[in-house]
C-alpha positions in Angstrom: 47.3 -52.0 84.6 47.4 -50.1 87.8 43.9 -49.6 89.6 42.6 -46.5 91.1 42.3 -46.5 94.8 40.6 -44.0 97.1 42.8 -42.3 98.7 41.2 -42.7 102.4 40.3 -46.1 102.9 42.7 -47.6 100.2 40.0 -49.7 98.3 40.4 -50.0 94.7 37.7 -48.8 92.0 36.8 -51.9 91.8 35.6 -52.7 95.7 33.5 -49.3 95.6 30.6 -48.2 94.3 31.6 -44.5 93.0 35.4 -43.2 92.8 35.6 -39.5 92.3 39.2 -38.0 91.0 40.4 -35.3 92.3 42.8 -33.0 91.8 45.3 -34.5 94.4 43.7 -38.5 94.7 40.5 -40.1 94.6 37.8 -40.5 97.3 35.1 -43.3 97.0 31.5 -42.7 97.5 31.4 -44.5 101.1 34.0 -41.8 102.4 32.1 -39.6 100.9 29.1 -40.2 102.8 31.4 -41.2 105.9 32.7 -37.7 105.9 29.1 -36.1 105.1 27.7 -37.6 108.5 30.6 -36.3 110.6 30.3 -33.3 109.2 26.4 -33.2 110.3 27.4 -34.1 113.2 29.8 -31.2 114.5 27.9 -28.3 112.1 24.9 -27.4 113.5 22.2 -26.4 111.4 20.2 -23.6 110.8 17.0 -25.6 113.0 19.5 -26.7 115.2 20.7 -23.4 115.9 17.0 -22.0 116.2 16.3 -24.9 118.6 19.1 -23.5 120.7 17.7 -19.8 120.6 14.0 -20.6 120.9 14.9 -23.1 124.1 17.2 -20.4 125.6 13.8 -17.5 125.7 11.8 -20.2 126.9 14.0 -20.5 130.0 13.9 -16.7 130.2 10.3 -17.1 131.1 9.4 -20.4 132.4 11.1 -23.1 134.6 12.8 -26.3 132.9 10.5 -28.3 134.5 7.4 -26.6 132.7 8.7 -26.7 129.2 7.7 -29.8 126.8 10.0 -30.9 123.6 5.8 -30.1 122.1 6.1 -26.6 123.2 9.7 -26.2 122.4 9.5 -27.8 118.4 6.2 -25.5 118.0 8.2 -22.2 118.9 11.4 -23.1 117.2 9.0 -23.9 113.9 10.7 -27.7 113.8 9.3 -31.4 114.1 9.6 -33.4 117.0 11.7 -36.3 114.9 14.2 -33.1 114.5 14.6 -32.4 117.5 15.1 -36.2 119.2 17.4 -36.8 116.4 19.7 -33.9 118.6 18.9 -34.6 122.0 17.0 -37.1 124.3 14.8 -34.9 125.9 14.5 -31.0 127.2 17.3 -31.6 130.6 19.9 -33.2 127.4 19.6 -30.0 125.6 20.4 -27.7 128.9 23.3 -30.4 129.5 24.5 -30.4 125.6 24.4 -26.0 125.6 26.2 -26.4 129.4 29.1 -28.7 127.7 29.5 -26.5 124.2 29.9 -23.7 127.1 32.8 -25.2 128.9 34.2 -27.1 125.8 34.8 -23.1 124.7 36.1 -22.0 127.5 38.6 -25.9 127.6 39.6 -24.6 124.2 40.8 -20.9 125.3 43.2 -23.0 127.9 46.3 -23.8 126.2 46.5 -19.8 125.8 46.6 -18.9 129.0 48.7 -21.5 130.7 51.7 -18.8 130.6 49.1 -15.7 132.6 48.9 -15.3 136.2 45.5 -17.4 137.7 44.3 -13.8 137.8 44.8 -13.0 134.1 43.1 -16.7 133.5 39.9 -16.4 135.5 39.5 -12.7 133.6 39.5 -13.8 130.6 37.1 -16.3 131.3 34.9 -14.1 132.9 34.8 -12.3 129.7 33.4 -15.5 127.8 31.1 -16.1 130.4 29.5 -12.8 130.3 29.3 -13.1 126.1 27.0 -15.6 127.1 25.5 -14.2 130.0 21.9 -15.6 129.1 23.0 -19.0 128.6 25.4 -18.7 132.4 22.1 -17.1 134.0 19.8 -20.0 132.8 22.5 -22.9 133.8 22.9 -21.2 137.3 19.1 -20.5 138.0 19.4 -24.4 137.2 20.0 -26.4 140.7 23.4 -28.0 138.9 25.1 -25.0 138.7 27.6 -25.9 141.4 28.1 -29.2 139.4 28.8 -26.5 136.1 31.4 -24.2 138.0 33.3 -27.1 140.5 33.8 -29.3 137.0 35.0 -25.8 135.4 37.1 -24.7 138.1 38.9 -28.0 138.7 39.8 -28.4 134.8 40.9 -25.2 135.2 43.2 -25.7 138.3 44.4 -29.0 137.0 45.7 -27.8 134.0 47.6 -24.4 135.1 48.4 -25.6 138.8 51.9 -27.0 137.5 52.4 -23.2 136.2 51.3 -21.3 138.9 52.8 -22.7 141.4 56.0 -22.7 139.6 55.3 -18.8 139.4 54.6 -18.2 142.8 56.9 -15.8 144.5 
């Protein structure tokens, strides 16, 4: 008699705890849970989200240096364990919001490499001014020439080949 396998990690019903049928194969109760931590992992949450907002008025008023994860978990109505589960401390959260920043504007890239450099660096603009409070907090932040040199040279090193191919 044939045995059921999941159709992800190829174990057989026998090997796993759990195998759920579905409509197009099976999926054991490890992948399951496999896929629920990744998913965790790249979905923020609702507190995760707040944590971001509540940090980002924080900033508005008071230097990084002066703000505690205490202060931060009290405004953003979380526990501390919530928030180190995230982040390492207050300078990983700036440096995590920095990267989502430029991983957004890494994504947009393979759209633009046919525009002038002109056309590119507008468009960009545009994102950065959607998130003007976020771009005025990094560069109120001594790295900011850090943020805009590693922005600028991804940006260069992906459309140089095009640009100067465009040149007249």
């Amino acid at each position: 008699m044939k045995k059921n396998r999941c159709s992800f990690c190829g174990r057989d019903e026998d090997q796993v705890p759990i195998l759920l049928n579905g409509m197009a194969g099976f999926i054991c109760s490890d992948c399951v849970e496999q896929a629920s931590k990744v998913l965790s992992e790249i979905t923020p949450s609702p507190k995760k989200k707040n944590t971001i907002k509540d940090f980002t008025k924080l900033l508005q008023s008071k230097d990084l240096n002066k703000i505690t994860v205490s202060e931060l978990c009290e405004k953003a109505d979380i526990n501390r364990a919530t928030f180190y589960r995230y982040y390492i401390d207050i300078f990983d959260l700036l440096e995590k919001m920095e990267q989502e920043l430029i991983d957004h504007l890494k994504e947009m890239l393979p759209d633009y490499q046919d525009y002038s450099m002109k056309d590119v660096i507008e468009e960009y603009l545009k994102v950065l001014l959607e998130n003007k409070k976020l771009v005025k907090i990094i560069f109120s932040n001594r790295k900011s020439i850090v943020f805009l040199n590693d922005f600028f040279v991804f940006v260069y090193e992906n459309c140089k080949e095009k640009w100067f191919l465009n040149v007249d």
